[in-house]
C-alpha positions in Angstrom: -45.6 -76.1 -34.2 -44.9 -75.5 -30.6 -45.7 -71.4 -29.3 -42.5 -69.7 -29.2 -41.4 -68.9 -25.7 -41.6 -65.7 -25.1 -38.3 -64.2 -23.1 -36.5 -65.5 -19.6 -39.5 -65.8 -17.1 -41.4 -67.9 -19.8 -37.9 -69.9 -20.5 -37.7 -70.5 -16.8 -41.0 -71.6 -15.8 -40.7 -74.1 -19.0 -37.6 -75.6 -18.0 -38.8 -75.9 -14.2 -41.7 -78.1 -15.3 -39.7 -80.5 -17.6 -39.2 -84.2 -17.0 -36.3 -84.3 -14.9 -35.6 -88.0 -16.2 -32.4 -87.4 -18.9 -32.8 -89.5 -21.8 -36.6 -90.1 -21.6 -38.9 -90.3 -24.3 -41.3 -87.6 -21.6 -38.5 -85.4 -21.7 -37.9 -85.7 -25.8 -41.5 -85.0 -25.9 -41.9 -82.1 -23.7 -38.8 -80.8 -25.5 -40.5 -80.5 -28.6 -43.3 -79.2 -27.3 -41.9 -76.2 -26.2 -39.4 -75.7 -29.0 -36.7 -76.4 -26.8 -33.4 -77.7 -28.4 -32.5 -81.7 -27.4 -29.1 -83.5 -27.6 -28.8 -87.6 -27.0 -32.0 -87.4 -25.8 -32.2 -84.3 -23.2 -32.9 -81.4 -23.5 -29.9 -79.6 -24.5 -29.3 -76.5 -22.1 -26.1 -75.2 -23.9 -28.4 -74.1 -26.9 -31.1 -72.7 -25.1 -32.4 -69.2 -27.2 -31.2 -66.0 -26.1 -34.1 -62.8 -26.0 -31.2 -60.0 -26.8 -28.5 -58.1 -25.0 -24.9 -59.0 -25.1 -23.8 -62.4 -24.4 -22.2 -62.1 -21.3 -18.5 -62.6 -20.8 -18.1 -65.3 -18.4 -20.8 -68.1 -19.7 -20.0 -70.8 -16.7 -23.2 -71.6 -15.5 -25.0 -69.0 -17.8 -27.8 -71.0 -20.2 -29.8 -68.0 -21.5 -30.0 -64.3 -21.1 -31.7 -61.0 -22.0 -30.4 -57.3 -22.0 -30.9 -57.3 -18.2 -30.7 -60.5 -16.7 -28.9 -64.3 -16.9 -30.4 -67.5 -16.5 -28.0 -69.9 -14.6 -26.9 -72.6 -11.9 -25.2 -75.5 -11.7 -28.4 -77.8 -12.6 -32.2 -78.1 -12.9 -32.5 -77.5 -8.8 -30.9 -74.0 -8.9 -31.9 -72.3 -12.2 -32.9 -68.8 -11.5 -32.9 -66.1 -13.2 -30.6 -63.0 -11.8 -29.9 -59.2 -12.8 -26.6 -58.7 -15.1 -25.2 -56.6 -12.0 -26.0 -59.0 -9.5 -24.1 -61.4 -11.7 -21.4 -59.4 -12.1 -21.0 -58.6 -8.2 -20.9 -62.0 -7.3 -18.0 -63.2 -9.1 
């Protein structure tokens, strides 16, 4: 049984050290491993868990969150992980 991961940082540093090859059996692996969620064979980002707060109300480009901060960006190059505020501002 993979070790649950424990909020955003630990989410983050996870997904930065996957496979990047979609729809390998490395990636599948790796996936289960961590207890992340996989869909036709990649790890699925849309279903990543959550570690409380709100959900936020604009989820475009938003994978995971907690009471403070997002996770987002457009794709495995620009994940990182920024303050609800900062978030907010920028739109």
């Amino acid at each position: 049984m993979p070790a649950p991961i424990r909020d955003l940082d630990h989410l983050l540093e996870i997904l930065r050290a996957a496979p990047q090859e979609k729809n390998s059996h490395a990636q599948i692996e790796y996936a289960a491993l961590h207890g992340l969620p996989v869909t036709h064979g990649e790890i699925d980002v849309t279903s990543l868990p959550t570690f409380g707060g709100a959900e936020p109300s604009d989820l475009n480009a938003v994978w995971s969150w907690d009471a403070h901060r997002v996770l987002g960006g457009a794709g495995w190059d620009d994940l990182t992980i920024v303050d609800r505020l900062d978030e907010v501002a920028g739109d």
